[in-house]
C-alpha positions, -999 to 999 in steps of 0.1 A, spaced: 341 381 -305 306 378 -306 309 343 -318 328 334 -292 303 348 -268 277 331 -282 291 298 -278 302 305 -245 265 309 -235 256 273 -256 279 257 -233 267 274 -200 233 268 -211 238 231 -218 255 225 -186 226 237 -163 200 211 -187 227 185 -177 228 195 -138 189 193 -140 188 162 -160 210 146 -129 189 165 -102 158 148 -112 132 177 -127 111 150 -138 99 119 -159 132 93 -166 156 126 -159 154 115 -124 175 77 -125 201 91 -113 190 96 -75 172 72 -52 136 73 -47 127 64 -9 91 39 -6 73 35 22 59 0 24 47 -22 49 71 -49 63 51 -73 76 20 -83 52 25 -110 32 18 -109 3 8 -72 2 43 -58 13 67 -76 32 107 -79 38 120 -112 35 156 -108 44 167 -84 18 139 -89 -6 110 -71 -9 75 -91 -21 40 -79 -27 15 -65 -43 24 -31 -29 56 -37 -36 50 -47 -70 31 -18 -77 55 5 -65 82 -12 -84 62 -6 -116 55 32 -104 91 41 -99 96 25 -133 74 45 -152 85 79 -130 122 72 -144 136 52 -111 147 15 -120 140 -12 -90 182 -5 -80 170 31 -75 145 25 -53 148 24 -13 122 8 6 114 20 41 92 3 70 60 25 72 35 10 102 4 24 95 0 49 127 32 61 110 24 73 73 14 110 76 45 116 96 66 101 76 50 122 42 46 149 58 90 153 70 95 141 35 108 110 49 96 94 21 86 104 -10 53 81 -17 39 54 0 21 22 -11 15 10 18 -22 -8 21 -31 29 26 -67 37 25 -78 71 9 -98 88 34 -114 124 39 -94 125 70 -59 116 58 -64 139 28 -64 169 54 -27 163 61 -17 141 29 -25 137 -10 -30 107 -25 -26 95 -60 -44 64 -73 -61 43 -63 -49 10 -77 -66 -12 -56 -102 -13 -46 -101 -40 -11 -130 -45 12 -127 -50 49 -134 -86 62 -124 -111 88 -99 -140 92 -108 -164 124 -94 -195 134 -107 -228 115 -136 -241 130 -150 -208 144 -187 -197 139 -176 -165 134 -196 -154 102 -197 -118 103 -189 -84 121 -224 -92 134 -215 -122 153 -186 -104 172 -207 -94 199 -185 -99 232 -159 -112 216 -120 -101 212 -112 -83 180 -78 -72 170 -61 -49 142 -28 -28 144 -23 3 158 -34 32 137 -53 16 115 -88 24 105 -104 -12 105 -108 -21 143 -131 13 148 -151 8 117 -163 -30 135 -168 -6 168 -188 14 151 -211 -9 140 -209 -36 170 -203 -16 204 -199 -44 222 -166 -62 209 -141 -55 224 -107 -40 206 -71 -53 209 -43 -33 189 -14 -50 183 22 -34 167 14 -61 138 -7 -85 128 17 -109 138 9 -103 172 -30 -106 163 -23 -141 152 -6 -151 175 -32 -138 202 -54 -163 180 -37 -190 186 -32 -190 219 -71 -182 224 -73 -151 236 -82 -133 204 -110 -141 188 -111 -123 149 -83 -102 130 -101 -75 111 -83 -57 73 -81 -54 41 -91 -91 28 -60 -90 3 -39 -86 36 -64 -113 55 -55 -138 25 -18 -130 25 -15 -140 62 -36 -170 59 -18 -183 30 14 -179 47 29 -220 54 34 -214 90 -5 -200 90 -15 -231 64 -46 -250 78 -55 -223 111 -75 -195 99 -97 -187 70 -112 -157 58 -149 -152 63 -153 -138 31 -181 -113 33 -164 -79 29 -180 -50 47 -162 -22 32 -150 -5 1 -109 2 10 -98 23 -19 -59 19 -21 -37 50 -27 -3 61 -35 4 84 1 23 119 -15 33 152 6 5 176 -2 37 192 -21 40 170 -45 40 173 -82 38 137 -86 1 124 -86 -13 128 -128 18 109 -136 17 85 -112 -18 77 -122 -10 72 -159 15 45 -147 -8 25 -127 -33 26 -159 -5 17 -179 3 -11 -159 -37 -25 -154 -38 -18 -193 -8 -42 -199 -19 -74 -180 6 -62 -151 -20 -51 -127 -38 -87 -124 -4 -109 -130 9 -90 -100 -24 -101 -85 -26 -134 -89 15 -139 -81 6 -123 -43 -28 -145 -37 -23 -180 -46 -43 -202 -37 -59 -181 -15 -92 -178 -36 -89 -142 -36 -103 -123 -62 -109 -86 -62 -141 -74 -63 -148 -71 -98 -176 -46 -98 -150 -20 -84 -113 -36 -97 -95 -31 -118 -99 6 -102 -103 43 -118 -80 68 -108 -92 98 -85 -90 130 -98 -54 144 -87 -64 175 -55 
């Protein structure tokens, strides 16, 4: 009798490991269930949605992220996250990290964590071919536009009071403003500045000034809830340690010229909050 008792409990206990195992407690248990990624849709070459493909450096990063956290790329669901909408979106748990060209800032970490970073950008300027343009300090009177919700625009106010800001849904819209004249500069990250000029329909137009004027430090975007950050941090070592980091790199900025600043790339992780 006792025996059978005991065996009764083995197989009760083994059961609950298996409904855990498929729930996701952790590490490579977790496969089994989707993991939902905020990225940007509309940066080439940092994250972007090209039909039903997914490309970028953000992209790529989070691909290797899941990986390492026990979520291969089928497992993975990849949702639009404009930057005036990433805290929301953490903060319902619509999403459960995002790697969306998402700066770590004191402010943001009031309402979010971060993990990371894993990329170390700098802010600069991309202005049509031909422009004189050389520098935030030449944008005296001038037009400047950025995206809603992102940090870049003010930063160039701060320093310049006279431009004059334009916010645009995307930065689509800010080129196309700069084609047709009325826009003068386009101000982020300079990864996402060479992404867009790079871009064939963009081939020949605009050019990066190349003088960043800012120190962007990249992070993973978690719920302040999450359990996730040391782990996610060993995976993005793992992959700069393996060649990954840089190949992803290179694959996302061709012929572009870009290359991360080197005094601050590849980057060290923040301590996790």
């Amino acid at each position: 009798m006792r025996k059978t008792r005991i065996a009764a409990v083995a197989a009760m206990a083994a059961a609950a490991a298996l409904t855990l195992s498929a729930c996701g407690g952790g590490g490579g248990g977790a496969a089994s269930d989707k993991i939902k990624i905020g990225i940007k849709f509309d940066q080439p070459g940092v994250g972007y949605k090209d039909g039903n493909t997914y490309k970028g450096f953000d992209v790529d990063v989070a691909k290797y992220v899941a990986n390492e956290l026990g979520y291969p790329a089928e497992k993975i669901e990849f949702i639009s996250t404009p930057s005036a909408n990433r805290e929301t979106a953490l903060q319902n748990k619509q999403v459960d990290m995002i790697f969306a060209s998402y700066s770590i800032t004191d402010k943001r970490k009031e309402s979010v964590a971060f993990a990371g970073p894993y990329l170390v950008a700098g802010q600069d300027l991309l202005v049509p071919v031909g422009s004189t343009i050389a520098g935030p300090d030449d944008l005296d009177g001038k037009t400047l536009c950025s995206v809603t919700g992102s940090t870049s625009a003010q930063k160039v106010k701060d320093m310049i009071p006279g431009v004059r800001l334009q916010e645009q849904s995307g930065y689509a819209e800010c080129l196309g403003g700069m084609s047709g004249g009325t826009i003068d500069a386009v101000t982020t990250d300079d990864i996402i500045l060479a992404g867009l000029a790079a871009q064939p329909a963009n081939a020949g137009k605009f050019k990066v000034v190349g003088k960043p004027f800012s120190e962007e430090k990249y992070g993973v975007g978690l719920n302040k809830e999450s359990t996730k950050c040391a782990d996610i941090n060993k995976a993005i070592e793992k992959m700069i340690d393996s060649g990954e980091w840089e190949k992803a790199i290179k694959a996302n900025t061709e012929g572009t010229g870009y290359v991360p600043n080197p005094a601050l790339n590849p980057p060290k992780m923040d301590p996790c909050a």
